[in-house]
C-alpha positions in Angstrom: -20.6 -7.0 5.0 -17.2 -5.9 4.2 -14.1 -8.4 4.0 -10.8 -7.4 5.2 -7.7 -9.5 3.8 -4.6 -8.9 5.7 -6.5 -8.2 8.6 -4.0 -9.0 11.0 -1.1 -7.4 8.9 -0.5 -3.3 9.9 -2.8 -1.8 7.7 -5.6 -4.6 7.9 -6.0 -3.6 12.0 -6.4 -0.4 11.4 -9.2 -1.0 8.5 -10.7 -3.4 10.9 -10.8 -1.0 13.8 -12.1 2.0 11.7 -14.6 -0.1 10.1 -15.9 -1.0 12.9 -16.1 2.5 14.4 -18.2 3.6 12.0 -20.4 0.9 12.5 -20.0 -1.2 9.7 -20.6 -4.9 9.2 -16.8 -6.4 9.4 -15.3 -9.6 8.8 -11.5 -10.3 9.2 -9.6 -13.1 7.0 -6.7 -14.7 8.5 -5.1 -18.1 8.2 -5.1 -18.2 12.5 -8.2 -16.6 14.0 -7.1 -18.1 17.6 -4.1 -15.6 17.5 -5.5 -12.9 16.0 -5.8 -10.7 18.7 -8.6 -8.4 16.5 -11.3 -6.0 17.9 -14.6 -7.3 19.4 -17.4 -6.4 17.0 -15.5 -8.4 14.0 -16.3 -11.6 12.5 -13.0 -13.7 12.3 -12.7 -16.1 9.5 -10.1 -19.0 8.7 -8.8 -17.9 5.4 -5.7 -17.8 2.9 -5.7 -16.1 -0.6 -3.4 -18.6 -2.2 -6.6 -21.1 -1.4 -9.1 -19.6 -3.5 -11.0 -23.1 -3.0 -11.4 -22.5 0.7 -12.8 -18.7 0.6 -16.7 -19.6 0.0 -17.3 -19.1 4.2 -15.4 -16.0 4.5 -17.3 -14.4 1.1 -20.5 -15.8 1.7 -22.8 -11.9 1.8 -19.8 -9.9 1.2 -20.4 -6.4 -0.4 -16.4 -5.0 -0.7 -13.6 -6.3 -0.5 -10.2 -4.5 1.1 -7.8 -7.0 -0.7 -4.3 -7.1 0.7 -2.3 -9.7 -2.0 0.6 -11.6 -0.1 3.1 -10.6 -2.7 4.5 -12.8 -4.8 3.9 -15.7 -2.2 0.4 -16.6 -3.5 0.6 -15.0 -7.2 0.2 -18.6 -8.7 -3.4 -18.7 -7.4 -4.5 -14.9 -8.5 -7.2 -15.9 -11.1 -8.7 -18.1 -9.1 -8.9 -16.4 -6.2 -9.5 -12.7 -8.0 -12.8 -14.8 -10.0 -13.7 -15.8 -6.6 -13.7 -12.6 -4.8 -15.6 -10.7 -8.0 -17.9 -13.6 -8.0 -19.2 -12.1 -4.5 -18.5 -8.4 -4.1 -19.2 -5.3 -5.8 -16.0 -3.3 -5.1 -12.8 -4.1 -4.2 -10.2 -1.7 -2.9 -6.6 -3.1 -3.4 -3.4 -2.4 -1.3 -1.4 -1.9 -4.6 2.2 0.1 -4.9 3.4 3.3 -6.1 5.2 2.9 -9.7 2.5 0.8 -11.1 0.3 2.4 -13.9 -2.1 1.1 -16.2 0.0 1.0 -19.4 3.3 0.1 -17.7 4.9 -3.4 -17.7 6.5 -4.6 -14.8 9.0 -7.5 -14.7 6.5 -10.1 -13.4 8.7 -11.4 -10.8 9.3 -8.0 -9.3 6.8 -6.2 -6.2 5.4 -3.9 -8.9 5.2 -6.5 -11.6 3.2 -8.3 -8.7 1.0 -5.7 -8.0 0.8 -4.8 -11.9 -0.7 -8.2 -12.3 -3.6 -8.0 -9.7 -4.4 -4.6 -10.5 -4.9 -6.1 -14.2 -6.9 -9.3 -13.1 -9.1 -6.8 -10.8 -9.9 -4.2 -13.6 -10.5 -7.2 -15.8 -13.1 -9.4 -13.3 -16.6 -7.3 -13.4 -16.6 -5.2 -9.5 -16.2 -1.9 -9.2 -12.4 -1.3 -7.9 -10.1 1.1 -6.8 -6.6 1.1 -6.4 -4.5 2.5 -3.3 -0.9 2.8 -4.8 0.9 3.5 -1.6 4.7 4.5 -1.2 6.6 2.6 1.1 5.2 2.1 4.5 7.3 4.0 7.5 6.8 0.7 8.9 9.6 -0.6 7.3 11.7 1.0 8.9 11.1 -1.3 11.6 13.6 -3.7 9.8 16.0 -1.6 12.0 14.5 -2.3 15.6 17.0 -4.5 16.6 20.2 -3.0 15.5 19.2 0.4 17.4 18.0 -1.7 20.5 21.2 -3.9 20.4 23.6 -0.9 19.4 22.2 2.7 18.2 23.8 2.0 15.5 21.6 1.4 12.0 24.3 0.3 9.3 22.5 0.3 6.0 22.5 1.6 2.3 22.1 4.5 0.4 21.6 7.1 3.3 20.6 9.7 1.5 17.4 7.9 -0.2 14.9 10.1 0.4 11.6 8.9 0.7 8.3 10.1 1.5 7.5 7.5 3.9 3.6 7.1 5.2 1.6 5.8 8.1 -0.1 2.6 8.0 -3.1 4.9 9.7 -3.3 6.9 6.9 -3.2 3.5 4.4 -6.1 2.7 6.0 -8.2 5.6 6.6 -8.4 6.4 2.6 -9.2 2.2 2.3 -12.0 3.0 4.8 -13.1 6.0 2.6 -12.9 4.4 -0.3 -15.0 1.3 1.1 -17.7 3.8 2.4 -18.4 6.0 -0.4 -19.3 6.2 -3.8 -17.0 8.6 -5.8 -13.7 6.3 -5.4 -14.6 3.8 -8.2 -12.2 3.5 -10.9 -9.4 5.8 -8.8 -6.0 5.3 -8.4 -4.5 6.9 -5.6 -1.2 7.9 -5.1 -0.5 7.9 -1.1 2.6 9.9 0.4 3.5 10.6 3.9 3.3 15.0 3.9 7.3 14.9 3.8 10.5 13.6 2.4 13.3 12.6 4.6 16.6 10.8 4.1 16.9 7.6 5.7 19.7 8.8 7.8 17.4 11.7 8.7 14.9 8.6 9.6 17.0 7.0 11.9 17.7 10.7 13.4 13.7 11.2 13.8 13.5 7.6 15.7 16.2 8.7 18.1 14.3 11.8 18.8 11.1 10.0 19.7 13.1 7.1 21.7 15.3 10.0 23.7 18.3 8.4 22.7 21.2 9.5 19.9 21.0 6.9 16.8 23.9 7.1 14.4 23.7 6.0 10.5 26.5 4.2 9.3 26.9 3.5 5.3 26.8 -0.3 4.7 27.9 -0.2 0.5 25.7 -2.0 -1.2 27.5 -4.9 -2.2 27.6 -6.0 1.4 24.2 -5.3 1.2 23.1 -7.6 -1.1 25.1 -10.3 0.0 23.6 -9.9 3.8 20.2 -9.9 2.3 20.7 -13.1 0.2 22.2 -15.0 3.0 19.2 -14.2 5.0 16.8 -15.8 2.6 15.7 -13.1 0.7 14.2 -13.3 -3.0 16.8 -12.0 -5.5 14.3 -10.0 -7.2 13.3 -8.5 -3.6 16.9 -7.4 -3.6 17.6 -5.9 -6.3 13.9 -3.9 -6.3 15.4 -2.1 -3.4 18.8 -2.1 -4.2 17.5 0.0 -7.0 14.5 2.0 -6.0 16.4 3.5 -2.8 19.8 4.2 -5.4 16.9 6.1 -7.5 15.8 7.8 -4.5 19.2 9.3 -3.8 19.2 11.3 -7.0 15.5 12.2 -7.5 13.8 12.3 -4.4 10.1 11.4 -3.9 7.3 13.5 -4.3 4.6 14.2 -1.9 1.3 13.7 -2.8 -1.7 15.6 -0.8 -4.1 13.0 -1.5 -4.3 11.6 2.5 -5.4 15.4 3.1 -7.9 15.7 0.3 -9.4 12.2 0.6 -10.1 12.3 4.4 -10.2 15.8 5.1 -6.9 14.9 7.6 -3.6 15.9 6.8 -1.1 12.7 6.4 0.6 11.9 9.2 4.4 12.9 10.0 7.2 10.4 9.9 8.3 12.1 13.4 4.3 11.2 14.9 4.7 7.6 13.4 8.0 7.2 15.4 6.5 8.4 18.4 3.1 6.2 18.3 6.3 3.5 17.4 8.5 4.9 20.2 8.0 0.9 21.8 9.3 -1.1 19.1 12.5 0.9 18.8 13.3 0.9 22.8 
């Protein structure tokens, strides 16, 4: 039996799905199961991580673990819930970030300091374990949905960030190879989309896929920030991005091939995840 945390989430469905494709024994966590909307074949459990106390059902036979931590939200109840987890399973593969390493301290309020944390409680609780330290999800660009269905217009910072951006898919097919075989324990894994593009040159890739012209528009980054606070954002949230895309604009990001090696698949192109996107955007 393998547990899948996040299941609902973007890269939880696609674990689920590919789990269950290959035939494997799957059972889905999430706080609503009425509304989860998940594939028949999975087992869908009541569940939330910052309740250790109320995991026993969902654990009860488990084997591995594909942990998805809700970020800073639940980090008060880590220990507990990381003993409880490694008090059932033998492996557990953890959604972690790029820019966390073993011997580098992260401000423990920040994403990676997060992320440094679990990593360190899961190396520390007995299962095997490996790590997927994913760049950022071209997901996030669907923060910008509305603004090109209201206006074609995404107003935003540092346009020329350029990132290496990576389908959830591809997340989640390495997960499912790390969950199925034997040589992944102990790994950390870089993931990368197979390109870097600007996030103007984002935005220009979306309006492709939609048929429709998209312009970028420079929002400084003072604006920025104050937008982002008044919309209820963490300060530390902020200022993580503020400073990881102003980072980007002077040393872009690399491009792994690890997608490609682990699966035998090349990772997916930001242009394909726009079109298999093409919806959200219209």
């Amino acid at each position: 039996m393998i547990l899948v945390t996040g299941a609902t989430g973007n890269v939880g469905r696609h674990v689920v799905s590919a789990l269950l494709d290959k035939g494997a024994d799957v059972r889905a966590l999430t706080r609503d199961p009425a509304s989860a909307g998940l594939p028949e074949g999975a087992e869908v459990v009541r569940g939330d991580l910052a309740d250790p106390a109320g995991l026993d059902a969902a654990l009860e036979g488990v084997e591995s673990v594909f942990l998805v931590w809700p970020t800073l939200s639940a980090d008060h109840a880590a220990p507990a819930t990381i003993d409880a987890i490694a008090g059932r399973a033998r492996h557990i593969v953890y959604l972690s970030a790029r820019g966390v390493s073993h011997d580098l301290e992260q401000e423990p309020e920040s994403i990676l300091g997060s992320h440094a944390r679990i990593e360190r409680l899961i190396r520390g609780s007995g299962p095997e374990w490996t790590f997927l330290r994913a760049g950022g999800f071209a997901a996030n660009t669907l923060m910008w949905a509305q603004q090109i269905r209201d206006t074609g217009v995404v107003r935003w910072f540092h346009g020329n960030a350029a990132r290496s951006l990576i389908h959830e898919r591809d997340i989640a097919a390495v997960g499912v190879s790390a969950l199925a075989g034997k040589d992944h324990h102990g790994a950390a894994y870089v993931l990368t989309g197979p390109e870097t593009l600007t996030q103007a040159e984002q935005v220009t890739t979306i309006g492709e896929a939609i048929g429709r012209p998209l312009r970028w528009e420079e929002l400084p980054p003072d604006i920025a920030r104050r937008q982002m606070l008044a919309q209820g954002w963490p300060p530390s949230l902020v200022e993580g991005m503020l400073g990881a895309h102003a980072a980007t604009v002077t040393v872009p990001e690399r491009v792994t091939s690890t997608v490609e090696e682990i699966t035998g698949t090349p990772a997916t192109t930001f242009r394909q995840w726009a079109t298999d996107h093409a919806h959200d955007f219209r």
